[in-house]
PDB file with one MODEL, atoms N, CA, C and O in Angstrom:
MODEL        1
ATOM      1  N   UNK A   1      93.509 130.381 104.348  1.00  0.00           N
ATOM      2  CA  UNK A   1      93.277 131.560 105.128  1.00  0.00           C
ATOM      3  C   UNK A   1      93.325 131.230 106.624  1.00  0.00           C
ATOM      4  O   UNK A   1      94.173 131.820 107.293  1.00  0.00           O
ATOM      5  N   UNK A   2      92.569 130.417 107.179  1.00  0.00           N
ATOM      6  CA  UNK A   2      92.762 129.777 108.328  1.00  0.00           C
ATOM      7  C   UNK A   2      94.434 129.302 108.494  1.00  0.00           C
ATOM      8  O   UNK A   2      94.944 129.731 109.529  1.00  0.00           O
ATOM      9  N   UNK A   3      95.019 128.770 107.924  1.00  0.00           N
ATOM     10  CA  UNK A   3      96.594 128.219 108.250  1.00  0.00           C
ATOM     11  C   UNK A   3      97.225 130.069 108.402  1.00  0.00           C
ATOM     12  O   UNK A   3      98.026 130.383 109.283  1.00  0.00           O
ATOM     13  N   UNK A   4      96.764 130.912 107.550  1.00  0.00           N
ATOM     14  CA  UNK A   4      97.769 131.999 108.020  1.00  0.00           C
ATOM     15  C   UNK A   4      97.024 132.939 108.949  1.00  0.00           C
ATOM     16  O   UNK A   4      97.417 134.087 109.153  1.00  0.00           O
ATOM     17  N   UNK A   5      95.831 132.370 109.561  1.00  0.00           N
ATOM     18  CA  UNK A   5      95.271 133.403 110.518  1.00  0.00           C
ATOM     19  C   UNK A   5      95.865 132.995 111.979  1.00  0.00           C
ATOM     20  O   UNK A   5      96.226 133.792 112.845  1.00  0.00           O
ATOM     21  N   UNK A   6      95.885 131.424 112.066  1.00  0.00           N
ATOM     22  CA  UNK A   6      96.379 130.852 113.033  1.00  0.00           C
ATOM     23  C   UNK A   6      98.006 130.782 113.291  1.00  0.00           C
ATOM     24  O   UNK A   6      98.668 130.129 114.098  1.00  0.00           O
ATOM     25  N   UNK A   7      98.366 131.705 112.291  1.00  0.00           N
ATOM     26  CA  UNK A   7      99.786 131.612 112.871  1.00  0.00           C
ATOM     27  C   UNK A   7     100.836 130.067 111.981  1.00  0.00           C
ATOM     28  O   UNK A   7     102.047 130.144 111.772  1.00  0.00           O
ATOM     29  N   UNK A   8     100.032 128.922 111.638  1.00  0.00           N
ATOM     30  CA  UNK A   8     100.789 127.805 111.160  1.00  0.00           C
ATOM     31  C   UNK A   8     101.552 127.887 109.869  1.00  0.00           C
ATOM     32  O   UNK A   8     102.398 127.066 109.514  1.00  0.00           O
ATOM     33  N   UNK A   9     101.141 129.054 109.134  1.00  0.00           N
ATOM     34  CA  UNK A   9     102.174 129.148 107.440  1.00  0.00           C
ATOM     35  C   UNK A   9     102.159 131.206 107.670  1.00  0.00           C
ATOM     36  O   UNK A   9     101.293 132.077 107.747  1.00  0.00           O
ATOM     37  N   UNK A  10     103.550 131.146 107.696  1.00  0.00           N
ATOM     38  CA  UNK A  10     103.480 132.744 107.731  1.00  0.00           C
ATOM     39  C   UNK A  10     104.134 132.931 106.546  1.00  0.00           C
ATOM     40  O   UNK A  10     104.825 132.075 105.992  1.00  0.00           O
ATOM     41  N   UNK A  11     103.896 134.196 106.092  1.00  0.00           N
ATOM     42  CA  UNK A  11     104.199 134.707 104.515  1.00  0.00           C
ATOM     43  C   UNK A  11     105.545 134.942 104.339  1.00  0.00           C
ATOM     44  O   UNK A  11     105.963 134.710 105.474  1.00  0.00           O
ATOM     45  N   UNK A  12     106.394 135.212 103.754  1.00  0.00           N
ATOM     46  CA  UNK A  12     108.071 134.546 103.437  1.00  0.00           C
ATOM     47  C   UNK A  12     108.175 136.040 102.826  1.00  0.00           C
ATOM     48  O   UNK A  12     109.397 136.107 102.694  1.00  0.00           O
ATOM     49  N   UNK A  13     107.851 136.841 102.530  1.00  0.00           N
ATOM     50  CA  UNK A  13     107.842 137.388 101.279  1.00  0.00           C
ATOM     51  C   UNK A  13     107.634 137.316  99.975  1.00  0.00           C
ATOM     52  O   UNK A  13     107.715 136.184  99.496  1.00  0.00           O
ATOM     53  N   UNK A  14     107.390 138.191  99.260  1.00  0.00           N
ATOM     54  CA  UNK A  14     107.682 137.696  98.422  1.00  0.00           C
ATOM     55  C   UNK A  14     107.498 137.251  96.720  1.00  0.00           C
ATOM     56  O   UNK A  14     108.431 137.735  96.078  1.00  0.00           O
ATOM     57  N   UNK A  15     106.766 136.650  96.060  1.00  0.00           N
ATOM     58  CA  UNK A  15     106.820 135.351  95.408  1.00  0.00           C
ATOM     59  C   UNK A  15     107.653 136.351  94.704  1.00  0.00           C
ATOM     60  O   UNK A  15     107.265 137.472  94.375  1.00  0.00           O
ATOM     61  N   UNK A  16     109.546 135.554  94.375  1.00  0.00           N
ATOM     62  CA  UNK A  16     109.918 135.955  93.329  1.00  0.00           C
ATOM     63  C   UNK A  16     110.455 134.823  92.233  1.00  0.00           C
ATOM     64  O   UNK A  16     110.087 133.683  92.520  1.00  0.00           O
ATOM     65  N   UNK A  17     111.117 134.917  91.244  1.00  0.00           N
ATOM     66  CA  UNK A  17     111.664 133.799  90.551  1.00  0.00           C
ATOM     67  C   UNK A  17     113.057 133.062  90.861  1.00  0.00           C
ATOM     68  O   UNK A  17     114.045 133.768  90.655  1.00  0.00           O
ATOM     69  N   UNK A  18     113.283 131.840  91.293  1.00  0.00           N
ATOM     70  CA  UNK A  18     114.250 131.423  91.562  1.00  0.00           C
ATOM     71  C   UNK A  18     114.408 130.058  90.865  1.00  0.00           C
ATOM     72  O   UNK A  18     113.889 128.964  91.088  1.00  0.00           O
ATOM     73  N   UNK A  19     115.212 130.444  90.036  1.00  0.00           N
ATOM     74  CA  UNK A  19     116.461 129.590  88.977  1.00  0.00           C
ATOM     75  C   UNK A  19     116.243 127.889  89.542  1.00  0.00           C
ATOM     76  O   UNK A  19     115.425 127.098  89.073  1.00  0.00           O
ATOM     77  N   UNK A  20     116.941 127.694  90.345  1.00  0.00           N
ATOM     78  CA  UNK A  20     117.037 126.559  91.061  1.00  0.00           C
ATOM     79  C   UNK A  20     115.696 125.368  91.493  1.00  0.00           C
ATOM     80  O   UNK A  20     115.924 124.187  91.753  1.00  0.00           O
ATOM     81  N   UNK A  21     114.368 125.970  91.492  1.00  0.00           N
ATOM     82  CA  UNK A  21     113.453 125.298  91.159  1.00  0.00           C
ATOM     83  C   UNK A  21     113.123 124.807  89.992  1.00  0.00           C
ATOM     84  O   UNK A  21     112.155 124.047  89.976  1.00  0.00           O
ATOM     85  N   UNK A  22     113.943 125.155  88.506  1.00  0.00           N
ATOM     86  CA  UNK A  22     113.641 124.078  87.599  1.00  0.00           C
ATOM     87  C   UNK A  22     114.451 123.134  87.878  1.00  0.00           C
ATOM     88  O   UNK A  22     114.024 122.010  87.612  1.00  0.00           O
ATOM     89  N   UNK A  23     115.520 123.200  88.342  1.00  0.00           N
ATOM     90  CA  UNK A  23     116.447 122.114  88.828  1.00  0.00           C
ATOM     91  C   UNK A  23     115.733 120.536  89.507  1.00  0.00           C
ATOM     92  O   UNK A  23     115.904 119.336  89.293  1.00  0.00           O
ATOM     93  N   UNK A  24     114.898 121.348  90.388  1.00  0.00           N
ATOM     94  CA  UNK A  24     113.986 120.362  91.309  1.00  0.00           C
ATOM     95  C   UNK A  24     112.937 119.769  90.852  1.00  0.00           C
ATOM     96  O   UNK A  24     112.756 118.573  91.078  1.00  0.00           O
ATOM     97  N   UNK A  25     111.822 120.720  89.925  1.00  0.00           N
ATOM     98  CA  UNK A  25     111.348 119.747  89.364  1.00  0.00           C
ATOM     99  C   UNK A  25     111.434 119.013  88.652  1.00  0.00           C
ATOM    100  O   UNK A  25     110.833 117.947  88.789  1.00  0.00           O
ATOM    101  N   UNK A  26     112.364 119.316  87.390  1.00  0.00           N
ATOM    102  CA  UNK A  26     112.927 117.981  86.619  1.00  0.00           C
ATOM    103  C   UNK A  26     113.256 117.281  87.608  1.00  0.00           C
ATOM    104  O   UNK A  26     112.371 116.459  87.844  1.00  0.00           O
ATOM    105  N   UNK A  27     114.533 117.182  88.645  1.00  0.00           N
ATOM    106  CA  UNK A  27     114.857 116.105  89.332  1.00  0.00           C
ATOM    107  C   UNK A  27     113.852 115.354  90.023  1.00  0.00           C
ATOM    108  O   UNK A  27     114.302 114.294  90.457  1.00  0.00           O
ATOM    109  N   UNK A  28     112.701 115.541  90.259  1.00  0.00           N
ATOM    110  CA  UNK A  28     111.599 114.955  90.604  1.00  0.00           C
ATOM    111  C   UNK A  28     110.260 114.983  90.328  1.00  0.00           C
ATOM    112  O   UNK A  28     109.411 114.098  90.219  1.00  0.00           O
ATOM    113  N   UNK A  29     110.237 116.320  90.224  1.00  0.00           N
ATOM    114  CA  UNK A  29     108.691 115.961  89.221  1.00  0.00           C
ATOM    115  C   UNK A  29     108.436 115.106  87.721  1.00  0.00           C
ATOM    116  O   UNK A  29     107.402 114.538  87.369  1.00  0.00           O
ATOM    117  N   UNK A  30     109.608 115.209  87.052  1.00  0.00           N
ATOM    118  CA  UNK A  30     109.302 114.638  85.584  1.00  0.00           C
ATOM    119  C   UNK A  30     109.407 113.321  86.054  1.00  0.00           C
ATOM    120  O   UNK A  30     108.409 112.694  85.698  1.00  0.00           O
ATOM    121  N   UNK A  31     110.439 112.417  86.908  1.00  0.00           N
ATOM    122  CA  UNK A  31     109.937 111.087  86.575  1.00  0.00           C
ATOM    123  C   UNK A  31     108.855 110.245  87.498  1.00  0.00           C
ATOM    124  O   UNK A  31     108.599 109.041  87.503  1.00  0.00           O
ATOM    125  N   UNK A  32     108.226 111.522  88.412  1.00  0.00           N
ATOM    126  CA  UNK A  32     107.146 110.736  88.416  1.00  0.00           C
ATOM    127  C   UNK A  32     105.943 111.021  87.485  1.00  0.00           C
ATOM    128  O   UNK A  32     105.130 110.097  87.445  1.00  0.00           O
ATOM    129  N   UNK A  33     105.617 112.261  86.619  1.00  0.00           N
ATOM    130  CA  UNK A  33     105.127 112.581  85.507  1.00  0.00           C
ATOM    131  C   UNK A  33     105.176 111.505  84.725  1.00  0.00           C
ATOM    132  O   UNK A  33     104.130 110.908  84.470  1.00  0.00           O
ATOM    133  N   UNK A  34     106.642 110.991  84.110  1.00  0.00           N
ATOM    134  CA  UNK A  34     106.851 110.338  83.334  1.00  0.00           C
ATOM    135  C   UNK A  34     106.224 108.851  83.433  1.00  0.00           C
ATOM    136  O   UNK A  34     105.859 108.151  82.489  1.00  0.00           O
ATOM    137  N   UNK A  35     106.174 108.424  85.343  1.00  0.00           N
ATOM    138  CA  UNK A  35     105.955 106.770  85.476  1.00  0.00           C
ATOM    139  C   UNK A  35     104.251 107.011  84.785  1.00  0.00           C
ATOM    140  O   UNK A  35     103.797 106.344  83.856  1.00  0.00           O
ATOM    141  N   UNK A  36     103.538 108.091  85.492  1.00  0.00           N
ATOM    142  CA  UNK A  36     102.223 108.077  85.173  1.00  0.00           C
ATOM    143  C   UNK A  36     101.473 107.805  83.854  1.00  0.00           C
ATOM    144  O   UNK A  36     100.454 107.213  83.499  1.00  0.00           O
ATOM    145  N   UNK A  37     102.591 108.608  83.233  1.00  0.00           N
ATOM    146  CA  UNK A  37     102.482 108.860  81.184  1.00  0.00           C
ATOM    147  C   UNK A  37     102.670 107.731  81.058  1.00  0.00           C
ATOM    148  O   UNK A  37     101.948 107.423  80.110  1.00  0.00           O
ATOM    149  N   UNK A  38     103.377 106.523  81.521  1.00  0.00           N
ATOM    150  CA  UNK A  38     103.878 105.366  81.368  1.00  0.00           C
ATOM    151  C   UNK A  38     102.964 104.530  81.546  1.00  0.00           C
ATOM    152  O   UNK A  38     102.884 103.805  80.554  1.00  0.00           O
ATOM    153  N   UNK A  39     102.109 104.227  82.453  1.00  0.00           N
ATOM    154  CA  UNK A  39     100.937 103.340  82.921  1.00  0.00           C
ATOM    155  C   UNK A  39     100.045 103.973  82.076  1.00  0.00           C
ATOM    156  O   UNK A  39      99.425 103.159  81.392  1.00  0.00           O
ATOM    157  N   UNK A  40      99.730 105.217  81.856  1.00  0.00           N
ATOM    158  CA  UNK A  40      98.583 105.748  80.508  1.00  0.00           C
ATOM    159  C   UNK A  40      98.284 104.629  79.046  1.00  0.00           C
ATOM    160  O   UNK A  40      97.556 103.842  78.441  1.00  0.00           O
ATOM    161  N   UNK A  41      99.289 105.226  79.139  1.00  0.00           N
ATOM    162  CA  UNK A  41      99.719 104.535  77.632  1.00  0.00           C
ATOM    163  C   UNK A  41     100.067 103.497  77.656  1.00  0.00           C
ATOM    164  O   UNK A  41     100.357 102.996  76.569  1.00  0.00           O
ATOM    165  N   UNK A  42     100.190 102.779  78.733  1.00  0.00           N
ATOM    166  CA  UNK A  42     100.056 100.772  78.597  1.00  0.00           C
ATOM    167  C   UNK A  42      98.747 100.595  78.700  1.00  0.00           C
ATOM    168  O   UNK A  42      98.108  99.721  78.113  1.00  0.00           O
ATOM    169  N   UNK A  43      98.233 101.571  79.587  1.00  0.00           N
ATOM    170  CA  UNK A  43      96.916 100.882  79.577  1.00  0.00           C
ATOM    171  C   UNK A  43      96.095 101.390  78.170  1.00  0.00           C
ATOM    172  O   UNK A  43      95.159 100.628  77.928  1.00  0.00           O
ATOM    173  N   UNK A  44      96.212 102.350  77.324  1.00  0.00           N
ATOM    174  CA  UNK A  44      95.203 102.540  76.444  1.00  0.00           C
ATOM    175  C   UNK A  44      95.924 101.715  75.166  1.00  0.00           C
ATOM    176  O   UNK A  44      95.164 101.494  74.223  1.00  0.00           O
ATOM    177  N   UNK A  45      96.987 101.346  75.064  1.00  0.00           N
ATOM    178  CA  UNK A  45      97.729 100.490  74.485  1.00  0.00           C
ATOM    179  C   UNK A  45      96.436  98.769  74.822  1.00  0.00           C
ATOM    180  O   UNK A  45      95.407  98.437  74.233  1.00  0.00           O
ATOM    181  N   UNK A  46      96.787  98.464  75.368  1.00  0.00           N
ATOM    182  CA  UNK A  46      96.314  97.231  76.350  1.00  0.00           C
ATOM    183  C   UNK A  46      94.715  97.051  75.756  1.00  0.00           C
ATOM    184  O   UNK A  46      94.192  96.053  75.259  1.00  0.00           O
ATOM    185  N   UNK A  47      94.176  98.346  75.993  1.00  0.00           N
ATOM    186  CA  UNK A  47      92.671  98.271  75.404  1.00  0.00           C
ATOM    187  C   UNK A  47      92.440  98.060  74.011  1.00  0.00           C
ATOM    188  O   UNK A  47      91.452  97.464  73.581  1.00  0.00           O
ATOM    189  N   UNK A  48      93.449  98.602  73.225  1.00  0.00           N
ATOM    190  CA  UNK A  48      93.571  98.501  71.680  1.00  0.00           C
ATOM    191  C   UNK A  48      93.656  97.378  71.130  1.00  0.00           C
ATOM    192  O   UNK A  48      93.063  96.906  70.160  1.00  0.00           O
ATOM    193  N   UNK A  49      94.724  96.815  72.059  1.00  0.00           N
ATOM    194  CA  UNK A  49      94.977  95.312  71.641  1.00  0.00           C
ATOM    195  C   UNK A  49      93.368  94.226  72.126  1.00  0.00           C
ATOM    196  O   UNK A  49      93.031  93.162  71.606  1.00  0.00           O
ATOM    197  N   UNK A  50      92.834  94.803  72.985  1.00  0.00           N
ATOM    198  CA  UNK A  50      91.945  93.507  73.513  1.00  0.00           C
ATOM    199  C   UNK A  50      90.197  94.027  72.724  1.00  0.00           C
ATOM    200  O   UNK A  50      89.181  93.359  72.914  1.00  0.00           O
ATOM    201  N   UNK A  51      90.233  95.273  71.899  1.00  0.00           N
ATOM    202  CA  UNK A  51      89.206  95.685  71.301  1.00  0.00           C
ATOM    203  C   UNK A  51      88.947  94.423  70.582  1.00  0.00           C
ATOM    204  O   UNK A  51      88.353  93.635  71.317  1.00  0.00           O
ATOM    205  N   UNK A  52      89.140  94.038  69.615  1.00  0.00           N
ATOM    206  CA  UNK A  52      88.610  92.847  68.849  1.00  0.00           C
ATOM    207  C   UNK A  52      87.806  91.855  69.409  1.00  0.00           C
ATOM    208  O   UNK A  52      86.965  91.281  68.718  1.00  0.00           O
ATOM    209  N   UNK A  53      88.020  91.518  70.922  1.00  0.00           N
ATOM    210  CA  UNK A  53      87.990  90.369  71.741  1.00  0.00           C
ATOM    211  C   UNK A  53      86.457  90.843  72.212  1.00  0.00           C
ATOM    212  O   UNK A  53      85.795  90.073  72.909  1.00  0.00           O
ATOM    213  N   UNK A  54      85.932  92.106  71.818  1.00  0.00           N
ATOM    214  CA  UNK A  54      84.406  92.499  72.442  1.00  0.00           C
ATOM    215  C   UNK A  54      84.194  93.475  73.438  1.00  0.00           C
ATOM    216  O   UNK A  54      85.081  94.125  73.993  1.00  0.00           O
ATOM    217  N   UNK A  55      83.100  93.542  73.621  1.00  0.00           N
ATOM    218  CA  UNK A  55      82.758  94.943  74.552  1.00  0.00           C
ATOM    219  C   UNK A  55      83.250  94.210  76.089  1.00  0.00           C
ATOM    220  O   UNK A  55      83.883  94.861  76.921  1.00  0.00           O
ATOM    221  N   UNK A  56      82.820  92.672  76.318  1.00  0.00           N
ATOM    222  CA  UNK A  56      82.577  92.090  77.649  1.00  0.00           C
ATOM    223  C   UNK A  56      84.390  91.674  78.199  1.00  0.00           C
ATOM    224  O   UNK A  56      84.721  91.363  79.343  1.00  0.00           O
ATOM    225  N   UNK A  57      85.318  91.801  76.974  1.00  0.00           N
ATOM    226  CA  UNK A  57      86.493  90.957  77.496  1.00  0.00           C
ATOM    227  C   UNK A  57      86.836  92.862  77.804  1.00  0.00           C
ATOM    228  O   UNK A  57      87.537  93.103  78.786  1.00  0.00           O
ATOM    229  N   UNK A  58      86.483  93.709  77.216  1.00  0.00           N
ATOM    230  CA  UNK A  58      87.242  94.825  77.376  1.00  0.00           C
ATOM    231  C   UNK A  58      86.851  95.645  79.001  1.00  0.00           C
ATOM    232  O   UNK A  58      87.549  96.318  79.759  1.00  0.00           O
ATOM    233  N   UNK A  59      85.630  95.270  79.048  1.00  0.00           N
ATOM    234  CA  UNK A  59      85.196  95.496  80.298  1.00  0.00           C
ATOM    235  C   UNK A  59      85.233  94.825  81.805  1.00  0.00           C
ATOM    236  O   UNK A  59      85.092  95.247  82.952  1.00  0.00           O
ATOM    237  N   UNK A  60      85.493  93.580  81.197  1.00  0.00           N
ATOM    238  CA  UNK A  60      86.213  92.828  82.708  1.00  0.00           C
ATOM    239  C   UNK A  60      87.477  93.496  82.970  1.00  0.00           C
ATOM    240  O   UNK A  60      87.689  94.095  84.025  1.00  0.00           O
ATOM    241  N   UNK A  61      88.580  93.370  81.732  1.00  0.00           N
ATOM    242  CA  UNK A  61      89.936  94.369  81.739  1.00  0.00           C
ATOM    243  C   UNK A  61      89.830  95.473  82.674  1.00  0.00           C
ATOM    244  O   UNK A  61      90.359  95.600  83.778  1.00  0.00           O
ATOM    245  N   UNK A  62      88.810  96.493  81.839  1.00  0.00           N
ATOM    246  CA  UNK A  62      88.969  97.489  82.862  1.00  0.00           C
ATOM    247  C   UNK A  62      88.523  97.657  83.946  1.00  0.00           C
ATOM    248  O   UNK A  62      88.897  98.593  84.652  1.00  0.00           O
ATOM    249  N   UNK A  63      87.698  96.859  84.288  1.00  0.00           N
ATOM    250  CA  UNK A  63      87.261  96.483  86.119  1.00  0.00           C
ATOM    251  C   UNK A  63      88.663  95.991  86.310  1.00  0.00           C
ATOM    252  O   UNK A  63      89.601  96.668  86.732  1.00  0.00           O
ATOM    253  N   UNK A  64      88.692  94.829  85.979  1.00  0.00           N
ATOM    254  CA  UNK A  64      90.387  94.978  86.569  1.00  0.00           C
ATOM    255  C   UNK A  64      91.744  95.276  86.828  1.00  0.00           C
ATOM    256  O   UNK A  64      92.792  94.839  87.303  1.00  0.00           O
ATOM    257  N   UNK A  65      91.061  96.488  86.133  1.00  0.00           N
ATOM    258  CA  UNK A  65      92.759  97.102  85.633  1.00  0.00           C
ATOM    259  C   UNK A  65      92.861  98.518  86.453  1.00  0.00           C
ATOM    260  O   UNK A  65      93.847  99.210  86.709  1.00  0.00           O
ATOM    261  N   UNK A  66      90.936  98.756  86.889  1.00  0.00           N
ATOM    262  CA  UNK A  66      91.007  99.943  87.765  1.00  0.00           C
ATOM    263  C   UNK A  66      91.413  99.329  88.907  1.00  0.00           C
ATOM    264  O   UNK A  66      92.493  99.724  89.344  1.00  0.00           O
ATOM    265  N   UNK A  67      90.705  98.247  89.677  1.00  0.00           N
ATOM    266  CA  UNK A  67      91.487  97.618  90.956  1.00  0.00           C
ATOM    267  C   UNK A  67      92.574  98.021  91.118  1.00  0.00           C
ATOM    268  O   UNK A  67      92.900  98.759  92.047  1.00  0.00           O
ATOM    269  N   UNK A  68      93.495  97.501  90.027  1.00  0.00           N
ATOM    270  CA  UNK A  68      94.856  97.604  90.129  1.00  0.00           C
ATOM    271  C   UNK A  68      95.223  98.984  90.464  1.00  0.00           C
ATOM    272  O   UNK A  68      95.735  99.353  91.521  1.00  0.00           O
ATOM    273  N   UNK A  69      94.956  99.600  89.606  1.00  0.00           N
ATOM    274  CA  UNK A  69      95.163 101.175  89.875  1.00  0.00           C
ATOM    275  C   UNK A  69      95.043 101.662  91.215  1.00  0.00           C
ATOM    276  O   UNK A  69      95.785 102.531  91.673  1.00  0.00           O
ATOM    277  N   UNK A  70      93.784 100.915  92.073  1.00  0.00           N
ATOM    278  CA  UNK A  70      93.521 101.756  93.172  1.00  0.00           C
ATOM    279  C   UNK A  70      94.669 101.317  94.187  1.00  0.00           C
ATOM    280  O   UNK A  70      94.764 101.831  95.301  1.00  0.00           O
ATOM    281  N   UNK A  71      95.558 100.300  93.708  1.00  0.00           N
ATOM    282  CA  UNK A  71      96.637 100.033  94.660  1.00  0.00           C
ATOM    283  C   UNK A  71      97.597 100.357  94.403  1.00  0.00           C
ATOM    284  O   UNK A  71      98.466 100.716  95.198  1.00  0.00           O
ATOM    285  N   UNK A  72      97.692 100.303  93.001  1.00  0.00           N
ATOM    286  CA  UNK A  72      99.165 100.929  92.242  1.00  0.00           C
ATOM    287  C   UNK A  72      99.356 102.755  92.479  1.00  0.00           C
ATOM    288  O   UNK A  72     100.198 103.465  93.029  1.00  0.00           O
ATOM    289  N   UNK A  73      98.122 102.982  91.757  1.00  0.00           N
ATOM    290  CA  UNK A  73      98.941 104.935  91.919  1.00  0.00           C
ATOM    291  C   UNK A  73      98.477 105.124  93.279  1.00  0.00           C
ATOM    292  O   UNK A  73      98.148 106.206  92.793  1.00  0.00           O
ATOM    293  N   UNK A  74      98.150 105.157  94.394  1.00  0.00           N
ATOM    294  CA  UNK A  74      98.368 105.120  95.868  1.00  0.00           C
ATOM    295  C   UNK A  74      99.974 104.520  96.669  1.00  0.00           C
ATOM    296  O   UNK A  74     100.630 105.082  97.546  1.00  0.00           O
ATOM    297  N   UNK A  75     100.197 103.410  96.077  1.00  0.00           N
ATOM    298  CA  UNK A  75     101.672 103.039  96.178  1.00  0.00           C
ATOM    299  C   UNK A  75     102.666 103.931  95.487  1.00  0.00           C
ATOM    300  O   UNK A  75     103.560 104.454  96.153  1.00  0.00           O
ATOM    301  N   UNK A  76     102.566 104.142  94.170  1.00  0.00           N
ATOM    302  CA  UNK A  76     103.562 104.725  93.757  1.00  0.00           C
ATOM    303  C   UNK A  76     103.546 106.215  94.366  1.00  0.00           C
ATOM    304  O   UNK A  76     104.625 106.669  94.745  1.00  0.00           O
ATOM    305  N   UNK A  77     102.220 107.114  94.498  1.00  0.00           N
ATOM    306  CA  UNK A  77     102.701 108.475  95.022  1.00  0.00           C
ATOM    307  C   UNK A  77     103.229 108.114  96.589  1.00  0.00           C
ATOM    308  O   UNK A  77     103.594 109.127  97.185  1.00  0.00           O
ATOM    309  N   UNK A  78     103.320 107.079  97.232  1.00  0.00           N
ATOM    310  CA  UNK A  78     103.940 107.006  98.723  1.00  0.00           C
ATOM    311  C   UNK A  78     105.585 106.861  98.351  1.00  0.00           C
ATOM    312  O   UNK A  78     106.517 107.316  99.014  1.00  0.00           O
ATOM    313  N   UNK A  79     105.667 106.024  96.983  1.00  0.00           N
ATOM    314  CA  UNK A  79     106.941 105.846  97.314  1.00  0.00           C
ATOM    315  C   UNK A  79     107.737 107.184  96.703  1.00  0.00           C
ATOM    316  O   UNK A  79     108.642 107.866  97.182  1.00  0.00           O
ATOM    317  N   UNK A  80     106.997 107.265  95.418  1.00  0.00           N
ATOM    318  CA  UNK A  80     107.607 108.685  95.868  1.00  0.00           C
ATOM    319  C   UNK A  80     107.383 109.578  96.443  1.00  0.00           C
ATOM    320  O   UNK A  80     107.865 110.581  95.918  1.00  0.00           O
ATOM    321  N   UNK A  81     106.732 109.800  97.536  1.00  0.00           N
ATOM    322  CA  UNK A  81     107.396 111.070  98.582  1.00  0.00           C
ATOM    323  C   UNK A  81     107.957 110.188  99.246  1.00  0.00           C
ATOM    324  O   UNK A  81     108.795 111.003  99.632  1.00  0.00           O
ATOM    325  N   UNK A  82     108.329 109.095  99.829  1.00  0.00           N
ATOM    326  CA  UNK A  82     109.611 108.444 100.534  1.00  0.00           C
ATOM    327  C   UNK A  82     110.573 108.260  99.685  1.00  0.00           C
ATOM    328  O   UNK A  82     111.550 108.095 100.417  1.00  0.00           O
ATOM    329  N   UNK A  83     110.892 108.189  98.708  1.00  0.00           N
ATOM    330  CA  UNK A  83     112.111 108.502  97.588  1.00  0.00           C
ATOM    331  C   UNK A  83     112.437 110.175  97.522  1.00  0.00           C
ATOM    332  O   UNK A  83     113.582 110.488  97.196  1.00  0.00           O
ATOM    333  N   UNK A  84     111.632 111.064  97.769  1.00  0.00           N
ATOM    334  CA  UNK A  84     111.977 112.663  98.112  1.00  0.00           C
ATOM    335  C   UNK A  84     112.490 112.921  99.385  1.00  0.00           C
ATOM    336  O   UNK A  84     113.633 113.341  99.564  1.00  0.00           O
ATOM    337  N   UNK A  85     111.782 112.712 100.175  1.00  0.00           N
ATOM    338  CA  UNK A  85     112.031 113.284 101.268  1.00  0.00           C
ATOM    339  C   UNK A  85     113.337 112.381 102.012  1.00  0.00           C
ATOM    340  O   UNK A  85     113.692 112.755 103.130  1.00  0.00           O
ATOM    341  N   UNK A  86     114.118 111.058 101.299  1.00  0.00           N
ATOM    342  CA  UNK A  86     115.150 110.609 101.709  1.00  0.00           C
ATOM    343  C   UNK A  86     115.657 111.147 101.238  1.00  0.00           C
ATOM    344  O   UNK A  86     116.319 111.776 102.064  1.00  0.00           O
ATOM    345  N   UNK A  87     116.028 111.592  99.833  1.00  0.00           N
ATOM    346  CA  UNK A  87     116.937 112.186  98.910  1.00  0.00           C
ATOM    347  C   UNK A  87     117.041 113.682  99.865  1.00  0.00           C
ATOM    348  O   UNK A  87     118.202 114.068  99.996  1.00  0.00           O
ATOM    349  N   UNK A  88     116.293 114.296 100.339  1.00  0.00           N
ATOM    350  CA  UNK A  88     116.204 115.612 100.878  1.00  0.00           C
ATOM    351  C   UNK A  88     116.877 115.551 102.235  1.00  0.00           C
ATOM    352  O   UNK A  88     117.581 116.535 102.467  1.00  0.00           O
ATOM    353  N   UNK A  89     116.844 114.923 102.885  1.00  0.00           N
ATOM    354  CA  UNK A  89     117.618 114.431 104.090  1.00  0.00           C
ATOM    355  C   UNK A  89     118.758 113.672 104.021  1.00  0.00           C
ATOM    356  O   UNK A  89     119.272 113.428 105.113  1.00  0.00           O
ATOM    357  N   UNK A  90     119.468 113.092 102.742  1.00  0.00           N
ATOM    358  CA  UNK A  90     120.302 112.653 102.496  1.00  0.00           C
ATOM    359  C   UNK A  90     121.469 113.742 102.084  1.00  0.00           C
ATOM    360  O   UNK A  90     122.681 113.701 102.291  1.00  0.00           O
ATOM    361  N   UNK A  91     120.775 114.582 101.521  1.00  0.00           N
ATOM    362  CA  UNK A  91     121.569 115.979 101.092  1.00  0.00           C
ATOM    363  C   UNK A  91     121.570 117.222 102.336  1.00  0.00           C
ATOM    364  O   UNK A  91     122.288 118.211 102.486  1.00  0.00           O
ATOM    365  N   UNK A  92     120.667 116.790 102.961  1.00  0.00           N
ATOM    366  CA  UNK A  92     121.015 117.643 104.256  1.00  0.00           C
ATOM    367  C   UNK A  92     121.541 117.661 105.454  1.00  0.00           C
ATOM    368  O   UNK A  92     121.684 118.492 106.350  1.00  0.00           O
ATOM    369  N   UNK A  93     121.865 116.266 105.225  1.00  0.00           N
ATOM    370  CA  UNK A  93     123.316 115.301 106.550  1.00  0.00           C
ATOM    371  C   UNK A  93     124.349 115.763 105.677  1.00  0.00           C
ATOM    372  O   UNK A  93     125.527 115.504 105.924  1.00  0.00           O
TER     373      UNK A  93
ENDMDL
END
């Protein structure tokens, strides 16, 4: 409300349906959907396999496996919006 009182996002008209946005999100939303679904399921994979090993080996894992995370999905959503927004400027030269 503030962004459209101040003038910074003005209203377009509008909201209607346009074709060409499924285009876009498959071309980019699904495979970063997909990397995410991908690290899911290694990691609950990963836990399955190390269940036997005890409550204490499963819990160091996931202390360390969130670490990881806090560097990994922070990296990966940067690279992809720098993998978008080149592709978007690459098509607009």
């Amino acid at each position: 409300m503030q962004l459209r009182r101040h003038g910074i996002w003005a209203a377009r008209g509008p909201l209607t349906w346009r074709p060409e946005v499924i285009g876009q999100l498959t071309g980019t939303g699904l495979p970063v959907a997909m990397s995410f679904l991908l690290m899911a399921v290694a990691n609950i994979g990963l836990l399955w396999v190390l269940a036997p090993f005890g409550t204490q080996v499963v819990t160091g894992f996931a202390a360390a496996n969130q670490l990881g995370s806090l560097v990994l999905v922070p990296a990966s959503a940067i690279a992809s919006a720098t993998a978008i927004t080149m592709n978007q400027l690459k098509g607009a030269a």
